[in-house]
C-alpha positions, 0 to 999 in steps of 0.5 A: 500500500501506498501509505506506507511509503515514507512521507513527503515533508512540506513547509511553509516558506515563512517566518512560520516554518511549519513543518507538515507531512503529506499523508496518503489517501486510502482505508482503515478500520476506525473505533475499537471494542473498549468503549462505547463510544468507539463502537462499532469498528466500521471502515472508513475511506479517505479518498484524498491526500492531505498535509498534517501538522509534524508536530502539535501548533506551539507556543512560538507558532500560536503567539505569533498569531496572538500578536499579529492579530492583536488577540487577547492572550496576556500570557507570558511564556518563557523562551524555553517553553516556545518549542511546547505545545500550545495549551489552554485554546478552546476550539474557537481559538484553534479556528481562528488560528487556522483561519488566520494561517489560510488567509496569510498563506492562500492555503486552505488550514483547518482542524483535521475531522475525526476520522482524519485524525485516527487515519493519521494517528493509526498510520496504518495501523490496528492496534491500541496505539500506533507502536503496538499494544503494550502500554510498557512501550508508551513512555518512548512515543507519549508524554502522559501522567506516568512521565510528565511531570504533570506539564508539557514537553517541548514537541517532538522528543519522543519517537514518531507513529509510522507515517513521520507524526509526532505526539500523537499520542499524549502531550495535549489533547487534540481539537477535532472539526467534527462535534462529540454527537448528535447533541451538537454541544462538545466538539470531538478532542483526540490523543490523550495529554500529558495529565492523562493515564495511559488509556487515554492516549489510545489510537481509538479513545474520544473525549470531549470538550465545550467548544469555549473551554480553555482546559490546560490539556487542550492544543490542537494540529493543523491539516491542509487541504490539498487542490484537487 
């Protein structure tokens, strides 16, 4: 298959320098059999190419839009925790950032749907994470409770899934496009973060969280849409 081609590396020629992975199109089996929510496993197509953030947006990356726009953050980070995944946005902030980014590139930047996350995440993948399924292996690819320190780290220390990705499991939750359910009142989070247990930062777990919240696990990946 395709996919498991090694991905192209793409990057925004500006004083972003974003790094993103070019992730194939193609098939996989979504959900798992661990919780309801997950259920069932069902397959799912993705028949379009696109670009996913490398890393988690950071700190540096975030507060470059917070000043160019004049956003009201007054939060003030030392330089060593630039390289840090952004935190505390709620999934209106992550829009608007994604917005800002299309609108300063002529790219089109947006919060990856769920099922485009877990393809990324699983890379392929059927497993309880993208490395297998003994959560002894976690702490070489996961920020999460058991190693953190209860904080972030800065992104891409750990080891990446198979498609190039990292952090995709633990550091920060994830804001997805798509709502939680039929309810429409919380937006789908992904990943698992530094604060969680093991369980949380599988391939497969769902959370949730009002599209308003500014939890201090919550950061968010940049997709960009590829022209057809």
């Amino acid at each position: 298959m395709s996919n498991f081609i090694k991905p192209k590396m793409v990057r925004i020629l500006n004083s972003l320098s974003i790094d993103m992975v070019r992730i194939d199109k193609g098939s996989f089996m979504m959900g798992s059999n661990e919780y309801e929510d997950e259920k069932p496993i069902h397959k799912v197509t993705i028949d379009y190419e696109f670009d996913m953030g490398k890393y988690p947006v950071t700190v540096a990356e975030y507060m470059h839009f917070v000043k160019e726009t004049k956003r009201e953050d007054d939060r003030k980070w030392k330089e060593k925790e630039y390289n840090h995944p952004i935190t505390s946005v709620s999934w209106h902030d992550a829009k608007a950032y994604c917005d800002w980014l299309s609108e300063k590139t002529g790219d089109e930047y947006r919060l990856p749907t769920e099922a485009e996350w877990e393809y990324a995440c699983r890379a392929g993948t059927t497993t309880k994470w993208s490395f297998g399924d003994d959560e002894e292996e976690l702490e070489k690819y996961a920020w999460y409770r058991e190693n953190s320190n209860r904080t972030t780290h800065p992104v891409g220390e750990k080891k990446p899934n198979p498609w190039g990705l990292y952090d995709m499991h633990g550091n920060v939750w994830e804001w997805c496009e798509d709502w939680y359910d039929e309810d429409k009142d919380t937006k789908v989070l992904r990943g698992g973060s530094w604060f969680n247990v093991a369980v949380f930062s599988r391939s497969a777990f769902r959370f949730r969280g009002i599209p308003v919240s500014r939890y201090g696990g919550n950061g968010f990946r940049l997709l960009r849409t590829l022209p057809s």
